[in-house]
KOLRO-166368 format. One record per atom (N, C-alpha, C): residue in three letters; chain; atom name; x, y, z. Coordinates in steps of 0.2 Angstrom, whole numbers. Layout:
BEGIN
<aa=ala, ch=A, at=CA, px=X, py=Y, pz=Z>
...
end
This chain:
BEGIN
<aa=unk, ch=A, at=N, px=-341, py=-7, pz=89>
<aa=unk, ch=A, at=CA, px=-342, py=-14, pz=86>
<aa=unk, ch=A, at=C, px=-347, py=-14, pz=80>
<aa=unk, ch=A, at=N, px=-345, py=-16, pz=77>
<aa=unk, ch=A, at=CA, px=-350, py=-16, pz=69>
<aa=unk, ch=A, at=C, px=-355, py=-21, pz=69>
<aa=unk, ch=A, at=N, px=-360, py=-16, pz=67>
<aa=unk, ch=A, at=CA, px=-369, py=-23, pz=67>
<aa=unk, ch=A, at=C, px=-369, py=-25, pz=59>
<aa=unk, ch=A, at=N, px=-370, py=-29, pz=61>
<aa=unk, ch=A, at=CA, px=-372, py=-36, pz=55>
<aa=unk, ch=A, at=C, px=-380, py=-36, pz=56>
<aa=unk, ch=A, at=N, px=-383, py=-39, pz=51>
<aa=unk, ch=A, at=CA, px=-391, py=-41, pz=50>
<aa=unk, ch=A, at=C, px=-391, py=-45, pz=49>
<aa=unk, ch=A, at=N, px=-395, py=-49, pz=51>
<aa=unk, ch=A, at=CA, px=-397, py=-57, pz=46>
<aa=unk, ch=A, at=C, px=-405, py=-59, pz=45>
<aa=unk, ch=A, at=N, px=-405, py=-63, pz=40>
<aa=unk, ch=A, at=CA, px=-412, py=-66, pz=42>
<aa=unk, ch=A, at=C, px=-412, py=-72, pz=45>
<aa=unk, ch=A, at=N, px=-415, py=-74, pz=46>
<aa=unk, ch=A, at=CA, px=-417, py=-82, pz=49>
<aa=unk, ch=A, at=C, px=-424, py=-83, pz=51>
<aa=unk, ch=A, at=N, px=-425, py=-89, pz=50>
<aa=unk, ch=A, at=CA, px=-432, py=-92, pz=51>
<aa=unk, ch=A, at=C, px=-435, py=-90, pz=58>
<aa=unk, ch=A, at=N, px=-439, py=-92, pz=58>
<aa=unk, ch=A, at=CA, px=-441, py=-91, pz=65>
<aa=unk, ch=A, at=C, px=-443, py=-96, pz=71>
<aa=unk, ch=A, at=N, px=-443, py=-103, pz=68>
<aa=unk, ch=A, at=CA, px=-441, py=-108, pz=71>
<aa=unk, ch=A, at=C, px=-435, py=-107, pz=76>
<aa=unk, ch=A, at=N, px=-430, py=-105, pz=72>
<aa=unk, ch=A, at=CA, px=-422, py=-104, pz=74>
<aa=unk, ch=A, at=C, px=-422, py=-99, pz=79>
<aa=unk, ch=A, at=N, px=-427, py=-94, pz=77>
<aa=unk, ch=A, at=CA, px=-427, py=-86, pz=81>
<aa=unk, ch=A, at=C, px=-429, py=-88, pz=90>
<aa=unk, ch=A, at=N, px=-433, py=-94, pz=87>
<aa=unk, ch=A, at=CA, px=-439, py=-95, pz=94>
<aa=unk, ch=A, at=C, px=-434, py=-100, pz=98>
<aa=unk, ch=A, at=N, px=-430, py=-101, pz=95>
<aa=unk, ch=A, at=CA, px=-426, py=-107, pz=98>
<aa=unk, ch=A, at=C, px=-421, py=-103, pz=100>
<aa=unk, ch=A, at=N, px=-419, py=-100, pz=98>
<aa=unk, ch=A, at=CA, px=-412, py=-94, pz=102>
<aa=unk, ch=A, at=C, px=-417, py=-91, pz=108>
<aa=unk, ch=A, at=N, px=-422, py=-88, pz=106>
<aa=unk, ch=A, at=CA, px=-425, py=-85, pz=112>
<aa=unk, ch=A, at=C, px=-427, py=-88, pz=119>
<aa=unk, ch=A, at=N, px=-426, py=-93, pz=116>
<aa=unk, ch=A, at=CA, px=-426, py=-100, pz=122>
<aa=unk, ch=A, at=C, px=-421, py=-100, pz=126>
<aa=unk, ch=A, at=N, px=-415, py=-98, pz=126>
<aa=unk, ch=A, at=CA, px=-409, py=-98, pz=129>
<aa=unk, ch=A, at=C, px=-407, py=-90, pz=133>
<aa=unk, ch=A, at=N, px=-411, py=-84, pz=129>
<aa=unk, ch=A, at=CA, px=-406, py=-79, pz=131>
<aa=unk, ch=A, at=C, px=-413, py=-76, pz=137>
<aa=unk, ch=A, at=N, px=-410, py=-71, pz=140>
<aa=unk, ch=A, at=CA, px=-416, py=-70, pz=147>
<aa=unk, ch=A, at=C, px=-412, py=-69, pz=156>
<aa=unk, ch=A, at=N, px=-415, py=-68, pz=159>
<aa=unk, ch=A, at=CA, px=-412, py=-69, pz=164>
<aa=unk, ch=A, at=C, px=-414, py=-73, pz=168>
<aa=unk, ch=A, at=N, px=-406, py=-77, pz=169>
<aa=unk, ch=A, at=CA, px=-409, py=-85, pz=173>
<aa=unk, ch=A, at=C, px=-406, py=-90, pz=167>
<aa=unk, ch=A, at=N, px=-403, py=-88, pz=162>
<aa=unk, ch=A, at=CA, px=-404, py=-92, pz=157>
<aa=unk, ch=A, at=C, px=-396, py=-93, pz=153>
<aa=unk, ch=A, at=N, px=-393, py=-93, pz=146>
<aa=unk, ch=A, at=CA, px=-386, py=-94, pz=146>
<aa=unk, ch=A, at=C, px=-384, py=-88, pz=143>
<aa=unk, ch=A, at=N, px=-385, py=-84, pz=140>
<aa=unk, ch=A, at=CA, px=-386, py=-79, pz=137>
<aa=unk, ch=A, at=C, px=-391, py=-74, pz=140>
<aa=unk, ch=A, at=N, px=-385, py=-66, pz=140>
<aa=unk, ch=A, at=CA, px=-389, py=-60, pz=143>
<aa=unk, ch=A, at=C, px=-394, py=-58, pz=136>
<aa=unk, ch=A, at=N, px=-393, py=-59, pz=134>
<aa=unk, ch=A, at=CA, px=-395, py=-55, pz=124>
<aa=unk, ch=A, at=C, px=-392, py=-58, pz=119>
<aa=unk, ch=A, at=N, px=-399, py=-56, pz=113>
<aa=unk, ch=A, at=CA, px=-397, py=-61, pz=108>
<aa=unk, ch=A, at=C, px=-389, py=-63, pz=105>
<aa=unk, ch=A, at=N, px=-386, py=-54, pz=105>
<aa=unk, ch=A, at=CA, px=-380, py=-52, pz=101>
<aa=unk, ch=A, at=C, px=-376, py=-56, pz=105>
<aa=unk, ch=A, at=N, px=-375, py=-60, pz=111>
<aa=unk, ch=A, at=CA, px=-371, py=-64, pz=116>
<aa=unk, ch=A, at=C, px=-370, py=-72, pz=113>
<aa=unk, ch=A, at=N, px=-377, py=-72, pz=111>
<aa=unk, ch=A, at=CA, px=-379, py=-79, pz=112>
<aa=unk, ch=A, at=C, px=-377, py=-81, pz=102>
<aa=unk, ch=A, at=N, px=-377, py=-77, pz=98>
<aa=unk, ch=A, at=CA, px=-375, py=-77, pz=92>
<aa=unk, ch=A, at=C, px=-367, py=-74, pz=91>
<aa=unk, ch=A, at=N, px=-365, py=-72, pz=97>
<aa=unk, ch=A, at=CA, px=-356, py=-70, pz=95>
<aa=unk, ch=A, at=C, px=-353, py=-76, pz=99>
<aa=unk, ch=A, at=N, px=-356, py=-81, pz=103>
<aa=unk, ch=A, at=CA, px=-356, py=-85, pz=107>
<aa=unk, ch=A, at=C, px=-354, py=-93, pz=100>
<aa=unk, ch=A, at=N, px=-361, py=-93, pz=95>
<aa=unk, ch=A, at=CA, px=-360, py=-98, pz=93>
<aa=unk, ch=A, at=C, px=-356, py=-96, pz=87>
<aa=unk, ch=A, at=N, px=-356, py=-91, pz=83>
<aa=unk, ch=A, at=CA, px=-349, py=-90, pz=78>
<aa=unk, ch=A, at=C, px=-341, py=-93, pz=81>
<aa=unk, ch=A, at=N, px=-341, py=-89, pz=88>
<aa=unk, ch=A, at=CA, px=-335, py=-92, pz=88>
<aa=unk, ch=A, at=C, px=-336, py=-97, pz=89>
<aa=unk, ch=A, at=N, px=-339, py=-102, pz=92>
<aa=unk, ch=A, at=CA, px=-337, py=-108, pz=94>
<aa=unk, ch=A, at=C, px=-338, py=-113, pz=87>
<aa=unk, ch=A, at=N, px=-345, py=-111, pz=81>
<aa=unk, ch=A, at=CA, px=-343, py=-112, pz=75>
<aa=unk, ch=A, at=C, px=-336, py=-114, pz=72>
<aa=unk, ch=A, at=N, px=-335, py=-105, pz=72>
<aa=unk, ch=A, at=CA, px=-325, py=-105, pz=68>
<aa=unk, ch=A, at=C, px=-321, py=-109, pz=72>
<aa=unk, ch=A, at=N, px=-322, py=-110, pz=80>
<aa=unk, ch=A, at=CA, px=-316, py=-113, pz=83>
<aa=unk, ch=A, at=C, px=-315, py=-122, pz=78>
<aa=unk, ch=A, at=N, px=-323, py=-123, pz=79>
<aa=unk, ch=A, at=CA, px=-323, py=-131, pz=76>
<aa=unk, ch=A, at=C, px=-321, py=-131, pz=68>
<aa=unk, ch=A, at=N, px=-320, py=-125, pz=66>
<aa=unk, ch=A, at=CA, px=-320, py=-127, pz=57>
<aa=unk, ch=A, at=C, px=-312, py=-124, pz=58>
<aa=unk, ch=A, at=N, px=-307, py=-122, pz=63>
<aa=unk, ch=A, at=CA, px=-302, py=-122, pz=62>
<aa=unk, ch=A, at=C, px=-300, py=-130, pz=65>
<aa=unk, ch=A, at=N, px=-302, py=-134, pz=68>
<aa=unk, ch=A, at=CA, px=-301, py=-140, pz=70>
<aa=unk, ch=A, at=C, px=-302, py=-144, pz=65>
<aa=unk, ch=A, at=N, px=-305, py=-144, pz=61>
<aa=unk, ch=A, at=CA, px=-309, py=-148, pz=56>
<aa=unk, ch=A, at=C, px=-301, py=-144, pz=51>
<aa=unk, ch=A, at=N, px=-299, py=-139, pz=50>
<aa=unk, ch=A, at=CA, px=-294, py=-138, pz=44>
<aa=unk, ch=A, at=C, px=-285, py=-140, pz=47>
<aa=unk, ch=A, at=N, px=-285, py=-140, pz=54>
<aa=unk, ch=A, at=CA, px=-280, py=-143, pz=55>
<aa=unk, ch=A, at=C, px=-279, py=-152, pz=57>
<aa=unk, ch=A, at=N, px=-286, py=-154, pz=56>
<aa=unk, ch=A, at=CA, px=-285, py=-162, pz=54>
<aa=unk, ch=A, at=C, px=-283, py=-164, pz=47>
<aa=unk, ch=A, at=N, px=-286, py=-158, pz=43>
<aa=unk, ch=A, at=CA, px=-286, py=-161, pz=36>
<aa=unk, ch=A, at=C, px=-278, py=-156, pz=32>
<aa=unk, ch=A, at=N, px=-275, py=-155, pz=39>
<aa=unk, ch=A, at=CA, px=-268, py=-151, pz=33>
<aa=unk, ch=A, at=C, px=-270, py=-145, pz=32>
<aa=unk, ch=A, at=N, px=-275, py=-142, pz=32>
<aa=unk, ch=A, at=CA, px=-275, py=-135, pz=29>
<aa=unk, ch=A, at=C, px=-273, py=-130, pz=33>
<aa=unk, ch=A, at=N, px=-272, py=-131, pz=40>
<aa=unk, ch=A, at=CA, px=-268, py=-126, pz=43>
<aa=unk, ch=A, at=C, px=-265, py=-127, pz=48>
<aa=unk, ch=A, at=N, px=-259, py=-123, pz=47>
<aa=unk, ch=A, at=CA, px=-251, py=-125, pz=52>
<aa=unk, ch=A, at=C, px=-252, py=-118, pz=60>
<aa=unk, ch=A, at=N, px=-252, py=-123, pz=63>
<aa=unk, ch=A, at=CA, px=-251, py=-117, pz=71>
<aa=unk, ch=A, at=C, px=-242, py=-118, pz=71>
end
């Protein structure tokens, strides 16, 4: 699987590491960040099949 890097603040940093852990919603970061891309793209495919830009 291919790694990607990002920056981000650390507000955000501290606020994902809030969630991942054990007991928690997320096993590790790379979960909890592949976790919200997709559900990101799922809504920006929703948001382009309201406005006509894409045919299923």
């Amino acid at each position: 699987m291919p790694k990607v890097s990002v920056e981000i603040p650390q507000e955000l940093l501290d606020d994902l590491n809030g969630h991942v852990g054990d007991d928690k919603k997320f096993v590790n970061k790379s979960d909890a960040i592949r976790t919200a891309i997709r559900k990101m793209l799922d809504m920006m495919d929703d948001i382009d099949r309201r406005h006509g830009r894409i045919n299923d």
